[in-house]
Each structure stands twice: as C-alpha cells, then as structure tokens.
ZADREN-296514 format. One line per field, with one value per residue (C-alpha): x, y, z. Coordinates in pm, 1 decimal, padded with zeros to 6 digits. Layout:
px <- c(X;...) .
py <- c(Y;...) .
pz <- c(Z;...) .
This chain:
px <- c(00000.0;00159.0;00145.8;-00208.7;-00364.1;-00242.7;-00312.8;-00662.0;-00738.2;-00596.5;-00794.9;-01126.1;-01046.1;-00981.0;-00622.2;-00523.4;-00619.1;-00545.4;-00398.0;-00136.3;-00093.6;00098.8;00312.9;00373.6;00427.3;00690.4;00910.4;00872.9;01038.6;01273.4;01357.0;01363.1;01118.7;00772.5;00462.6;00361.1;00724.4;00674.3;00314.4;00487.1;00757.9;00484.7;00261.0;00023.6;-00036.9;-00039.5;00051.0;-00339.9;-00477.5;-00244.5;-00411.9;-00772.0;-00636.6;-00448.9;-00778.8;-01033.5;-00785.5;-00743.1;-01040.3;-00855.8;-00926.4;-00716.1;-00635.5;-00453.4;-00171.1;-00187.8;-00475.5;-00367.3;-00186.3;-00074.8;00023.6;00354.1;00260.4;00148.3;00485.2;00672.0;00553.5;00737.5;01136.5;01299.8;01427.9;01108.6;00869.9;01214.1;01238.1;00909.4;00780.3;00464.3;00348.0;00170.7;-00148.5;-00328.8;-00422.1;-00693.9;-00715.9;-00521.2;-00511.2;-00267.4;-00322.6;-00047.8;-00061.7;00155.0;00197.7;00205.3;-00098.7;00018.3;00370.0;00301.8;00643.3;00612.6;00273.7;00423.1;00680.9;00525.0;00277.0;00539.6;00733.2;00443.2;00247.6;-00073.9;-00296.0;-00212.3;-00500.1;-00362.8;-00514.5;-00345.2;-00171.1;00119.3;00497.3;00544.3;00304.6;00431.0;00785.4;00667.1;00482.9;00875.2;01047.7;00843.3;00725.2;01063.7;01332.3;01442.8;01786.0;01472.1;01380.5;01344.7;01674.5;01755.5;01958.7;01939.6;01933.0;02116.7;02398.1;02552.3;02832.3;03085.2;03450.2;03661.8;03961.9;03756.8;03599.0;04011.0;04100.2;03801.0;03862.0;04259.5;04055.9;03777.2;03746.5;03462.1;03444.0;03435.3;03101.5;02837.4;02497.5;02237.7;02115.7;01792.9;01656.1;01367.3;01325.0;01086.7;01311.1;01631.9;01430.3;01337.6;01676.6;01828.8;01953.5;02089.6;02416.3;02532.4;02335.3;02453.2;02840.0;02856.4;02707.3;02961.7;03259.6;03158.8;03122.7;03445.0;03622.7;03534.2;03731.6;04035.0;04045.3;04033.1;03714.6;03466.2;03150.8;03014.1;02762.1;02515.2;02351.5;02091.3;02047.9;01793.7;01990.7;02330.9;02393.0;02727.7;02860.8;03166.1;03376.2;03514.1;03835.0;04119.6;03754.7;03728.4;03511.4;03619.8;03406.6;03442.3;03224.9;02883.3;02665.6;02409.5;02098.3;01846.0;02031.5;01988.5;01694.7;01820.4;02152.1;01965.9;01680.8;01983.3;02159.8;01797.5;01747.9;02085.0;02030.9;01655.6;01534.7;01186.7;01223.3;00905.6;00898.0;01062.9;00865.0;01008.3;01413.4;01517.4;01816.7;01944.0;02256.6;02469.5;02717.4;02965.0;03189.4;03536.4;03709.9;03812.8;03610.6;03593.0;03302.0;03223.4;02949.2;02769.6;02573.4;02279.0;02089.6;01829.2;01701.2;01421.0;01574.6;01399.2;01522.9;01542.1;01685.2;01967.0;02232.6;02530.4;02682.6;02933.7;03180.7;03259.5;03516.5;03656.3;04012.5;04079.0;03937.0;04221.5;04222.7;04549.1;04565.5;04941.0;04880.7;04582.6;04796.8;04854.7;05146.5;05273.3;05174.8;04821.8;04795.6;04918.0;04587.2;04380.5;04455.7;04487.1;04105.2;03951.2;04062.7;03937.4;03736.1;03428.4;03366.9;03352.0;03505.7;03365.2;03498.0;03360.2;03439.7;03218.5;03055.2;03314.8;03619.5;03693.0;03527.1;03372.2;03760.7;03891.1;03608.0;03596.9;04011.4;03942.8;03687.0;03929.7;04193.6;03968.5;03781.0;03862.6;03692.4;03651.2;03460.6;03098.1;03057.1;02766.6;02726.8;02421.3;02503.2;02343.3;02378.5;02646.7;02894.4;03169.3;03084.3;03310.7;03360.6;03259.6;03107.7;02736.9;02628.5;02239.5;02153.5;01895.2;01536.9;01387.6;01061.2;00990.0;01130.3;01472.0;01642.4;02025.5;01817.0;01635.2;01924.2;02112.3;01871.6;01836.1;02248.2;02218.9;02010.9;02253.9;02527.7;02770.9;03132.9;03165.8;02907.7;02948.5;02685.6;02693.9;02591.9;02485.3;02169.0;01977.6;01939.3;01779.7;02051.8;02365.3;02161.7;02146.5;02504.4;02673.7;02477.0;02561.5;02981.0;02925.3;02780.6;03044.3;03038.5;03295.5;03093.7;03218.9;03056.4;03028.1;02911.9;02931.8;03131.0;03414.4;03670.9;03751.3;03651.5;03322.7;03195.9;03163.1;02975.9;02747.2;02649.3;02604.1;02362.0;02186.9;02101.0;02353.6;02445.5;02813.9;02923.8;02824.4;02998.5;03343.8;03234.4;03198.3;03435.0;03740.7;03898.1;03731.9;03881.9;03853.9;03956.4;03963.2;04134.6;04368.6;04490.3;04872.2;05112.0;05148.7;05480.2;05531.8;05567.9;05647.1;05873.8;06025.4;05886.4;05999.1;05763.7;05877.1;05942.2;05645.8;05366.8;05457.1;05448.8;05066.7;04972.7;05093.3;05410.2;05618.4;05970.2;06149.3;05976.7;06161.9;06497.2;06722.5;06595.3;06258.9;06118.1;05789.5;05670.0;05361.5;05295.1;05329.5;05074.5;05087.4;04959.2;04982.3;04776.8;04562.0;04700.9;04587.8;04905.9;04784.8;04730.6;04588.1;04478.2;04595.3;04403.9;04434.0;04387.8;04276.1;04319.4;04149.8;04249.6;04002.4;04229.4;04193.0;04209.2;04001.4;03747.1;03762.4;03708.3;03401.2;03241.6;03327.1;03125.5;03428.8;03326.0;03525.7;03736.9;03877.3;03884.1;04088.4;04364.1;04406.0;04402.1;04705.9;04859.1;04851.4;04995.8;04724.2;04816.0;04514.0;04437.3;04564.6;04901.5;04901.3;04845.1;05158.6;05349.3;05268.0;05346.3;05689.5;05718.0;05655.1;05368.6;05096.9;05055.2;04999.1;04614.3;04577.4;04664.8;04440.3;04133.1;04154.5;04192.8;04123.9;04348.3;04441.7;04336.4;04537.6;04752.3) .
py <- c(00000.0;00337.8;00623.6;00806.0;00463.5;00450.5;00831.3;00824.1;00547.6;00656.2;00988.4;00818.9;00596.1;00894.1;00801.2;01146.3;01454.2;01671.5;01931.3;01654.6;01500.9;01779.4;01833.6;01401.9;01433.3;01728.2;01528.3;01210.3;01392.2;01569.0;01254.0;01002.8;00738.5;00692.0;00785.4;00422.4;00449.8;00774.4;00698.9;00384.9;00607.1;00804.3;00575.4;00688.3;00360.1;-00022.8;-00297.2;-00414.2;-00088.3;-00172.0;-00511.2;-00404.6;-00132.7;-00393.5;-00607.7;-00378.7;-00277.0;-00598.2;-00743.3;-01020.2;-01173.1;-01134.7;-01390.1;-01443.1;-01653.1;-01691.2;-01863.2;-02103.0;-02398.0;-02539.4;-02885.8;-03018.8;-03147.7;-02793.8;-02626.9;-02863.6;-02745.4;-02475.4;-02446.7;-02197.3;-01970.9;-01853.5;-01781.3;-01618.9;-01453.8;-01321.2;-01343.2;-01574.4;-01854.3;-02181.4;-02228.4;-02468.8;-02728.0;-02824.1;-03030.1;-02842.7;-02480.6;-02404.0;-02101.8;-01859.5;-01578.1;-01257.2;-00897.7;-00770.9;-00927.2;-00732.1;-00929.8;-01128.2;-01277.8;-01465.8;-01572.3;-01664.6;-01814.4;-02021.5;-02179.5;-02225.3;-02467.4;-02645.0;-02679.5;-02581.5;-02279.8;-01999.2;-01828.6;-01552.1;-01437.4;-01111.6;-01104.5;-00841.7;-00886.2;-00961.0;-01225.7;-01413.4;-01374.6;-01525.5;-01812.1;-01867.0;-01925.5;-02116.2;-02373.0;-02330.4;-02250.9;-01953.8;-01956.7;-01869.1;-01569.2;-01325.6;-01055.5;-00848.0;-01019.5;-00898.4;-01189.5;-00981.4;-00864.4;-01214.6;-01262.4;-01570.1;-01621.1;-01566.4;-01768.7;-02067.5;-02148.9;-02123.1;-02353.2;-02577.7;-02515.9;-02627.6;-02974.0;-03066.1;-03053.4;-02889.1;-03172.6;-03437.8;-03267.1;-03530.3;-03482.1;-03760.8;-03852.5;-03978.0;-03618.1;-03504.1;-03178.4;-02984.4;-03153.3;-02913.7;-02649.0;-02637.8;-02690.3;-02432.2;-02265.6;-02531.9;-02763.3;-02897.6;-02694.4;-02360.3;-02479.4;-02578.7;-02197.4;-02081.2;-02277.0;-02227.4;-01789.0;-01895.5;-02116.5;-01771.9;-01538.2;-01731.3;-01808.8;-01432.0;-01581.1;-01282.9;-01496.8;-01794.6;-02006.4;-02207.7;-02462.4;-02694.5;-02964.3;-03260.3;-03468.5;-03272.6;-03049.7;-02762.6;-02541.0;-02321.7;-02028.9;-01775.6;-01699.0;-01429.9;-01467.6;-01816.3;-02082.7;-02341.3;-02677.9;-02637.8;-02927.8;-03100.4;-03155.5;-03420.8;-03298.3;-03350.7;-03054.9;-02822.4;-02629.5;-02654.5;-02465.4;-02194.1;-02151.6;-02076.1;-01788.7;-01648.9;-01608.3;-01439.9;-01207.8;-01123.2;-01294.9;-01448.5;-01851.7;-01880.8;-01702.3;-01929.0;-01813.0;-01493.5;-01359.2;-01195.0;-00978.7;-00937.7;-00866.1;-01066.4;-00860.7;-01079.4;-00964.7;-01094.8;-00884.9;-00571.4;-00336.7;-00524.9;-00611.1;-00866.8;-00779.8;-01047.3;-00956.0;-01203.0;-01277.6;-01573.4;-01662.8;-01960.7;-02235.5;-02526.9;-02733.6;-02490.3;-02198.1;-02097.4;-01854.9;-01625.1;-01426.3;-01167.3;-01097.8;-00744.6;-00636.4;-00329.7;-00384.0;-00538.1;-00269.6;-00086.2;00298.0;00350.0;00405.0;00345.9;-00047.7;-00114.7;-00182.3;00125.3;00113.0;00507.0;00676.4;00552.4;00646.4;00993.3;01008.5;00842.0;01119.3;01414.8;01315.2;01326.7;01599.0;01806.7;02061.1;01917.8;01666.9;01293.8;00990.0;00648.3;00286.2;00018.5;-00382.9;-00692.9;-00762.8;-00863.7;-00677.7;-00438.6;-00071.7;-00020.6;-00029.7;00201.0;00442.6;00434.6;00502.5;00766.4;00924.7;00876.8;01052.2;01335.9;01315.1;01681.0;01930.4;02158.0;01961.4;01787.1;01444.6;01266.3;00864.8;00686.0;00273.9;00008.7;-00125.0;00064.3;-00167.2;00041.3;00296.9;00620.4;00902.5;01247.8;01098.2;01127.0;00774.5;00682.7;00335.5;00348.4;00157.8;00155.8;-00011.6;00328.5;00542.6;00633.6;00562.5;00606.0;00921.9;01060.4;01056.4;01247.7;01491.6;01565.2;01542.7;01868.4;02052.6;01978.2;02214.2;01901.5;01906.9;01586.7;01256.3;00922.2;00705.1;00354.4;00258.0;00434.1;00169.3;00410.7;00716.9;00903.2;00891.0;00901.7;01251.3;01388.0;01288.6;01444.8;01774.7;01747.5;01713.1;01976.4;02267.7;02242.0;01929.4;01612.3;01266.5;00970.0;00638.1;00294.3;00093.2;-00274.4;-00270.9;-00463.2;-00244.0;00163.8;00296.6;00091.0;00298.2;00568.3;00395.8;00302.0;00621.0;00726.8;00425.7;00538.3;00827.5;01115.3;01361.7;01315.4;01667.6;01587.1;01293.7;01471.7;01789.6;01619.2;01287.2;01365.4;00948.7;00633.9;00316.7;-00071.8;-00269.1;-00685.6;-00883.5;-01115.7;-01345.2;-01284.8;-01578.7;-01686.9;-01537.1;-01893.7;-02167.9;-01934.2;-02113.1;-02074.2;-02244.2;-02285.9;-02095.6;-02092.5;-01732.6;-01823.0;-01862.3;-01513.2;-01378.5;-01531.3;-01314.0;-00966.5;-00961.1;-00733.0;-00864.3;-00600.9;-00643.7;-01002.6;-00941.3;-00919.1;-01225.9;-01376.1;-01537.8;-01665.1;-01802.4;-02039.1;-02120.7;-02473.4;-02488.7;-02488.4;-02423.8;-02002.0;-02039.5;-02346.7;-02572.3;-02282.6;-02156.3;-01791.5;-01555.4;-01214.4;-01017.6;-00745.8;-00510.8;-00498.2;-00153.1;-00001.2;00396.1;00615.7;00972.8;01186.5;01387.6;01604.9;01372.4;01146.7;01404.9;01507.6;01085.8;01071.8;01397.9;01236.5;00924.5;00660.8;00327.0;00161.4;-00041.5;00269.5;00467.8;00202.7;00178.3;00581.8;00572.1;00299.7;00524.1;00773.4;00534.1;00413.6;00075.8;-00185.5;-00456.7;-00687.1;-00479.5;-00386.0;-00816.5;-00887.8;-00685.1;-00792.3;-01110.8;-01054.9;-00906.2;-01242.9;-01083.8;-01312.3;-01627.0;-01702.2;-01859.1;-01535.9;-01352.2;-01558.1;-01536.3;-01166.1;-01008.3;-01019.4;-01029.3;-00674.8;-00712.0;-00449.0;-00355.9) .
pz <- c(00000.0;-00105.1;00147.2;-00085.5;00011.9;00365.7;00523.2;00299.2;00530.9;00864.4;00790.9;00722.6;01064.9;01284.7;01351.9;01198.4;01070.9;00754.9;00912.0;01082.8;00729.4;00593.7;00903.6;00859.0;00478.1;00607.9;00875.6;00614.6;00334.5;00581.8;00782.3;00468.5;00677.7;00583.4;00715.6;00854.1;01019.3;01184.9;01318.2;01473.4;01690.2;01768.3;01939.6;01674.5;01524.5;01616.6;01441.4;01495.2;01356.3;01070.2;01031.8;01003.2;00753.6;00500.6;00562.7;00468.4;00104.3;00042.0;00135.0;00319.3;00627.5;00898.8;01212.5;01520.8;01502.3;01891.5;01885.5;01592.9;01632.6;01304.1;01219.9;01164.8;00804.7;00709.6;00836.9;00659.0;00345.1;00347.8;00409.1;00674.7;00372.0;00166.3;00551.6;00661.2;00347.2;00280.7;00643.9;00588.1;00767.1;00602.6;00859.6;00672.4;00393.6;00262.9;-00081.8;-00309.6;-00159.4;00063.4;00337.1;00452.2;00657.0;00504.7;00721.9;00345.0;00075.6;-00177.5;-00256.9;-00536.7;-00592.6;-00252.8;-00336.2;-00716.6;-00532.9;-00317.4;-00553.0;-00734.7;-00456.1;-00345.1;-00675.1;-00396.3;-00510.5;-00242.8;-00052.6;00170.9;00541.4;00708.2;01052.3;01212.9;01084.6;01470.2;01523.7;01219.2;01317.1;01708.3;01486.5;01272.5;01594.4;01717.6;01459.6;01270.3;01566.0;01705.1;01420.1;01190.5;01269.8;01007.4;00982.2;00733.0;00486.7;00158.7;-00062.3;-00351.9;-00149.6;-00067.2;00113.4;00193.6;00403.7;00089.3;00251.6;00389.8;00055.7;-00090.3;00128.5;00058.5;-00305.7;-00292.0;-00155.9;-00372.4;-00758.7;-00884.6;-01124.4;-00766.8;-00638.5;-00516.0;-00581.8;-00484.4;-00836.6;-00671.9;-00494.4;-00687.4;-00836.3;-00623.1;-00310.7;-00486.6;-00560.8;-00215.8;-00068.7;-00292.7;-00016.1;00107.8;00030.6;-00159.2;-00408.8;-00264.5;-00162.6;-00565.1;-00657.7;-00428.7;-00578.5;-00891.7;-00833.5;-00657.1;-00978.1;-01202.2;-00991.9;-00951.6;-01307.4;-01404.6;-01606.7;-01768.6;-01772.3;-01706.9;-01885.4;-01715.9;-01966.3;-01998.1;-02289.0;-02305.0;-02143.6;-02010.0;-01805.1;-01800.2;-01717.7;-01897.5;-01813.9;-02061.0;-01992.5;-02217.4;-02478.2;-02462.0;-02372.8;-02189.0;-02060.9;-01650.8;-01502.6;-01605.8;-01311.1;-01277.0;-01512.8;-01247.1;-00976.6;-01301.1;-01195.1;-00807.3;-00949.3;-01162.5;-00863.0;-00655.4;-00907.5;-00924.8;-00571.7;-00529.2;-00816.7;-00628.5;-00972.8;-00969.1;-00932.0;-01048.0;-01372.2;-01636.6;-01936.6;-02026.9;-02016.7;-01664.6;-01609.3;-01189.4;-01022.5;-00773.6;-00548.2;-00327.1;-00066.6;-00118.5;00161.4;00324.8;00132.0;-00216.4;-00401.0;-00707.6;-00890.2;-01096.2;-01404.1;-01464.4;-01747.1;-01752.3;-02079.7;-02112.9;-02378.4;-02501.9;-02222.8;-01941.2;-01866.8;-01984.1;-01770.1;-01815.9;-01558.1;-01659.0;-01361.3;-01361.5;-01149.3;-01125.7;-00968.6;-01276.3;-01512.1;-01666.9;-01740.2;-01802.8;-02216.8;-02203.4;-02078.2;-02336.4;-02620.9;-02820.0;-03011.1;-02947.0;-03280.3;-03264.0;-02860.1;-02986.0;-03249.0;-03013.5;-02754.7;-02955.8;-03120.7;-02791.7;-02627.9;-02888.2;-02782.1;-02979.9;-03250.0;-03208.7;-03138.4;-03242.8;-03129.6;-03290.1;-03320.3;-03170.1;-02855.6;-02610.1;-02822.1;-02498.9;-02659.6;-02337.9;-02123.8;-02412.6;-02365.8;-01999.5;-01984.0;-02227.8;-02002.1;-01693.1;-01836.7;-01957.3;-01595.1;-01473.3;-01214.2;-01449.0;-01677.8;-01693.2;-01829.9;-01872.4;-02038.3;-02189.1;-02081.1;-02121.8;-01913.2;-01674.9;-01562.1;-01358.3;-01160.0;-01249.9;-00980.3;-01073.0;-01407.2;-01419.6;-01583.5;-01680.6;-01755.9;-02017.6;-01975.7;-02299.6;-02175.1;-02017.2;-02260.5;-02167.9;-02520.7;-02638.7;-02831.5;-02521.4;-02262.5;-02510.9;-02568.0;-02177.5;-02186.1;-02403.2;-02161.2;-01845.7;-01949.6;-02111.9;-02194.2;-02307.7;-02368.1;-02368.9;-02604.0;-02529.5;-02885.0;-03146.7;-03325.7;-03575.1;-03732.3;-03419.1;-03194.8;-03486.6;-03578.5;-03223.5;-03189.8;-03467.3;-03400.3;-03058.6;-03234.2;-03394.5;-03172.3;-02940.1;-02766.6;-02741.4;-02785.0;-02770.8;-02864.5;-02993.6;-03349.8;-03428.0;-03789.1;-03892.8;-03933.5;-03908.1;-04266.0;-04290.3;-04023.0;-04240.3;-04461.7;-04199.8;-04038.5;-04429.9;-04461.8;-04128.4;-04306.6;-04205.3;-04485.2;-04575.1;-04501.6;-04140.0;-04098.5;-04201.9;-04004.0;-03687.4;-03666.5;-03531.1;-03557.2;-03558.8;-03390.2;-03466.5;-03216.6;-03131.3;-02821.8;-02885.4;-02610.5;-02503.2;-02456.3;-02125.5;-01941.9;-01782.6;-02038.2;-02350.6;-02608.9;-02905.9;-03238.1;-03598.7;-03790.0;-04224.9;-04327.6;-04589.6;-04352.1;-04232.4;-04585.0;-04609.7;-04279.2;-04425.7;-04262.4;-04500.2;-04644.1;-04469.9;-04121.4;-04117.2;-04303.9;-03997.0;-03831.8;-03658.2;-03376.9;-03287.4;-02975.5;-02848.8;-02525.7;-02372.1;-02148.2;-01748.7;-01409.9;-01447.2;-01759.2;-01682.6;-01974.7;-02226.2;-02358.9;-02255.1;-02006.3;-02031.2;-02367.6;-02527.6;-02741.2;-03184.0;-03277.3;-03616.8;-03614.1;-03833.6;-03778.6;-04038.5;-04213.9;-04522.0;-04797.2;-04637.8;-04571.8;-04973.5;-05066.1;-04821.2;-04985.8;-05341.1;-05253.5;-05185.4;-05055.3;-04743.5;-04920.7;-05076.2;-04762.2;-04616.9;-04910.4;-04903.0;-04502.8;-04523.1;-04716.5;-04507.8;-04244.2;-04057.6;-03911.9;-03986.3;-03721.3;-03891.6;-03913.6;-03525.3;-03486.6;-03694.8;-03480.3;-03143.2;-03348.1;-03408.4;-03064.2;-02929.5;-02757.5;-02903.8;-03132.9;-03508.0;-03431.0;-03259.3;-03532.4;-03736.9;-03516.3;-03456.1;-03776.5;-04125.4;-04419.1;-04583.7;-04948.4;-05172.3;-04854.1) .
C-alpha cells in the first residue's frame, strides 16, 4: 500500500487529521522514513490498527496466530528460507489450496513463489509482521527468525571457501542422483546446491574468467567459463540438480524462481574482503530445455584505465589522444561484442575526468561505476532511449558525452549535431573495421558533409589473447607462412622469432594468459574528408588511409606477433586479411 492509500485510510479511521498530514508528509520527506514508520515512533499507530487497515484494502481476512496452532505437516511445506524470506506462515491445507498468513498481501512474488514450490494454489489471510515472526520461531526454531539479509547482497569467508577449493574438484562434487526436483528447488539454499554456486562464483574469480555459462540440454547439463575470450568446458553436473543450481543464481540475483517463461536480467554482489566487491551480471534466458544462464563478472580492480597499458602502439595512442581531447567533435569505437570498446572508452573518459569539466554517459547497461562521471543506464521499456538521454544530456550544461551505442538514425543525428555545436561525444558501433563505419552512419542516413564535419577518428579494435609469461617457447615458424599473414619482407629481413605457449599451471594448460588489445586507427584527415564527400566506398577509404599510415588490425596483430607478444592462431582469429595492402 503506497502512502495516498495509507493516510486516505488513517484519515477516514480517525487516527489522523489533515492538518497533521501535511506536518507528517513534512518530517517524512525531511527525515527520509515513511509515514507508517513515523506513526509507529509516535505511538500513533499499532501494528493491529495496521491489520484491520491492510484487511479492509485488500479485502482479506485477517487472524490471530496466537490462537492457531498449526500442524507439523502444514509447516513442513514450506522451508525456513522462503517464511524467513518473505515473512509468511503456512497455517493450513486443505485439498489443493494451501493457506499462509503474510503482514504484506500485496507481494506477489512470494505468493508466485510459493505456488510455485508447493504446486498448492495460495489463498492468503493477514496477521502483524510480529506475530508471524513469534509463529517462525516457534514452529521453525528460534535460528529462523526473520533478519535483514538482503538476498542480492551475498556474502561468503573468501579464505575458507580457498582452502576448501585447494581440496575438492569442482568436477568431484556429489549430488544424490535420486533427490527429486521440487526436493532441490526447495533446498536451494541449502548444500550442496549452494556450496557448488559458491565454488563455482568462486572457480570464475580465480580463473580471471569474464563470464560464465550455465547450460541446460535434453539430457546434459554444463557449465563453462570464458576466460582471455574463450570458452572453456568447466564441469557437467548431474541434469536432475539443473533447476536446483539456476533456482539458486535467481534467488541471489533477487530474480523471480518462479517465472521461467520470459528472459530476466538481476545482479549478484559478493563480498570478497576488506572493502571489495564482485558484482555479478545475470541474465536468464528460457531455452527449449530450461533456462539458460550467463553471468558476466565485472570487477573493477581489474578494469584498466590506463591508455598506455591497453595496447597502443605510441603513434596511434598519440591520435587516439589528440582526437579526444578536442574541444568538440567525435570519437567512435567500434568492433564486436566482447572486443573491450567499453575499457577504451571508460580510460578515455578517466583521463579526460577533470573538475573543471561535466561528463555525462548513456550505458546500457552501466557496468563500472566512475567518480565524478554522471552515468544513466537506459530503460527503454519506459522510454529512456540512447536518443532521449542524449537529448536531456544537451540541456545539463555538457562538456563531453558518452553514447553507449549508437543503433539508428535518431541517436547518430542527435550525436553528430551534438559534435558539432560544441560538444565532445564519444561512442560505440558494431562494424568490422575503421573505414566501414563511415559507410554506416552514411547508410543510417547522415548527410556526408556531417559525418566529415563532426568525426574527429574512428577506432577498430579486437582482443587477442597474449602468450602466457610462464611456459612461452620458441617455435619454428617458415618465413612463408609469415608472408601469407601480411608480414612485409622487410619487417623479417634481420631475423625472426615466434613463440607459443606450452601450457601450465599459471595459464591453466591454455598456452595464454591475459589479452591485449588490436587496434585499427582512423584519424580523419583532409584527404580522407575530400574521398568521403566524393562518394568513396570503405574499401577505398581504407587503401588511401594505409597510405597515409594508418596501421590496420591486422598490421598492429603482426606486430605484437613478431614481438613475441601473441601467437599465429591469434593472429588468425583476430583479424582479417588486408586485401590491396
């Protein structure tokens, strides 16, 4: 019940009047507590009062639970987590309807959730928070009675699950193959369904892994990590525990168990120690055997916004930095889901993170948290669009924007007017390589003479996984092979060497460790300006930009290459040939 609904109520009871409404709706808006709170410390209201109230709204009945005694068959319908949880009490059963009592009718997700563990239609009867918390202790023990855990906010002891973890294979997990379904569900608080979440959360971070997959098939069950981009087969639990395992994520990420019809997106924060967080990001998608799962571990101590350590060789750092701190036009990053635009824009925006200037982003979703950067994650199912938050970004007095993608014409049109009147924007497209994204936004429908008026450089970029420090060895690699990969006579006169990695602890058996960035920079120069206004395609824009000396990706590859930085397959994964180089 919202506060309208509650003081229209307490007025029409007598409990107060209007005049000491607007001195309540004062000291609530002062204070920060609501009204219901206030009327509390004031000896104003009881929980009773509040009873009847909810009753009479709801049209529910209401009971005394001290007057009840329920039977042990009832209570054992329901675990200690979800009446803990929600605060509700099962009183009673009768064919196929199960009745709880709830201090709060109007919480659907525990009534969802609930029908939803028993497979019992839920009929609800009202009673106070403290008469159902009396009826917890003492039906369910007094361990049980409801606190004030937040069920996305979990936490663990870090160092006893890495000492658990140096014992027991994630692989070497029991799970009784003969529990039934609703019995995991029901226990999915409980081990060894939540010591495997754990472990597994637990398996991600020391692996350095960005996401893990959780994934059901008719009849297996697995689960993979990706780690340095790739994914790599982790364990494959019994298929039976699979909706005890995903139940689990859900309630951590405050998801609804329930619900496994439509696509659900939550968050999972976990304390690892003094002051550090891991946050989780979860997506549950339904599949045609389940639900399918990815969590993408974002954590910030290892986000890197230092542009000198992203892989820059120093002539295209020099472009890179001299484009953005322009005092207006803009700066586009583009390249594949997962190719790392979002660290290069975020250490762009660190470095250009002043006092004296005003920055505003458009995310979606936001995934750090910047200081002294005002970020907005957009919610288009209530309007707030790439295109909108952009247009309130020009009314806030900006320096410089950040557009986490630009998808149509809407938003490429707001942006490049936005580049043009005095503003720096920076932002993101999904094309292949630097000079097709002109090309694009021309296809979007922006007029050529805006697109070389406002772009100061454009930037491709892919990750490439680096050899691992460890077990890096020398190979034989013939001086033709390099020749097919673009490697230029000249580059390999004076001698060669390329490395691979053996495989080892550091690296898990991989060969690598860490990733290092490919970069494609387009700095829009004169000539380049004239060929866009004349109507070239990409392919052209590309051959005059290598003139000009940009370094393609697959050129910046090659290099790390011959550095001994990264592999050949690398190489070949990464990047695509340069045709007419």
């Amino acid at each position: 019940m919202n506060n309208r609904q509650l003081t229209g109520m307490l007025i029409k009871r007598g409990i107060i009047s209007l005049p000491e409404l607007k001195s309540l709706e004062e000291l609530s808006i002062e204070s920060g507590e609501s009204i219901k709170d206030i009327l509390f410390k004031e000896n104003k209201l009881n929980e009773n009062q509040l009873v009847d109230i909810l009753s009479e709204q709801y049209n529910v009945p209401k009971i005394d639970l001290s007057e009840l005694e329920i039977q042990p068959e009832v209570i054992a319908l329901l675990n200690e987590q979800i009446v803990t949880r929600y605060n509700v009490i099962p009183i009673s059963r009768i064919g196929n309807t199960l009745t709880v009592a709830m201090a709060d009718p109007s919480n659907m997700n525990a009534q969802d959730d609930i029908k939803f563990l028993t497979d019992y239609n839920v009929e609800v009867v009202i009673a106070s928070a403290t008469d159902i918390e009396a009826a917890i202790a003492k039906y369910y023990g007094e361990s049980a009675k409801k606190d004030d855990k937040k069920y996305g906010d979990i936490s663990f002891d870090m160092e006893a699950l890495l000492s658990e973890a140096d014992d027991v294979k994630l692989s070497e997990t029991n799970f009784d193959e003969s529990t039934s379904l609703e019995d995991m569900i029901r226990n999915s608080e409980e081990a060894p369904v939540i010591r495997f979440v754990n472990m597994v959360l637990l398996d991600a971070i020391k692996k350095k892994a960005s996401d893990i997959h959780v994934e059901p098939y008719e009849k297996s069950f697995r689960i993979r990590l990706r780690m340095d981009g790739v994914l790599y087969d982790v364990v494959h639990p019994p298929r039976n525990t699979m909706d005890a395992i995903v139940a689990r994520l859900k309630v951590m990420a405050n998801l609804d168990i329930a619900e496994k019809r439509i696509p659900q997106d939550g968050r999972i924060k976990i304390k690892i120690g003094q002051g550090e967080d891991m946050d989780f990001r979860v997506s549950v998608c339904p599949v045609i055997f389940g639900e399918k799962v990815v969590l993408r571990l974002l954590d910030k101590s290892n986000l890197q916004l230092d542009m000198t350590k992203l892989g820059f060789f120093p002539d295209q750092l020099e472009i890179f930095k001299e484009a953005i701190y322009k005092p207006y036009g803009m700066m586009l990053v583009t390249g594949p889901t997962g190719s790392g635009k979002t660290t290069t824009l975020y250490s762009a925006l660190s470095d250009l993170n002043k006092e004296d200037v005003n920055i505003s982003t458009a995310e979606d979703p936001v995934e750090f948290n910047l200081e002294g950067i005002n970020q907005v994650a957009i919610r288009e199912q209530v309007g707030l669009t790439f295109a909108s938050a952009l247009r309130s970004f020009l009314r806030q007095d900006p320096d410089i924007m950040m557009v986490g993608e630009i998808r149509d014409f809407e938003t490429a049109d707001i942006a490049v007017k936005a580049a043009i009147t005095g503003h720096m924007v920076l932002s993101t497209l999904h094309t292949n390589d630097a000079p097709s994204t002109i090309t694009r936004l021309i296809n979007m429908g922006v007029e050529s003479f805006l697109v070389t008026s406002s772009v100061n450089c454009i930037m491709a970029q892919r990750l490439g996984r680096k050899i691992c420090y460890n077990c890096k060895e020398p190979i034989d690699v013939p001086k033709s092979e390099l020749l097919k990969l673009g490697i230029k006579e000249e580059q390999i006169a004076d001698g060669y060497q390329i490395y691979q990695g053996k495989g080892c602890e550091v690296c898990n058996g991989t060969g690598y460790k860490g990733r290092i960035a490919f970069y494609e920079v387009m700095k829009m120069t004169d000539p380049l300006k004239d060929a866009i206004l004349n109507g070239a395609s990409s392919m052209e824009l590309k051959e005059l930009a290598i003139k000009l000396g940009m370094k393609t990706m697959r050129m910046s590859a090659n290099l790390r290459l011959l550095e001994g930085t990264t592999s050949i397959a690398e190489v070949l994964r990464n990047t695509a040939p340069d045709e007419n180089a």
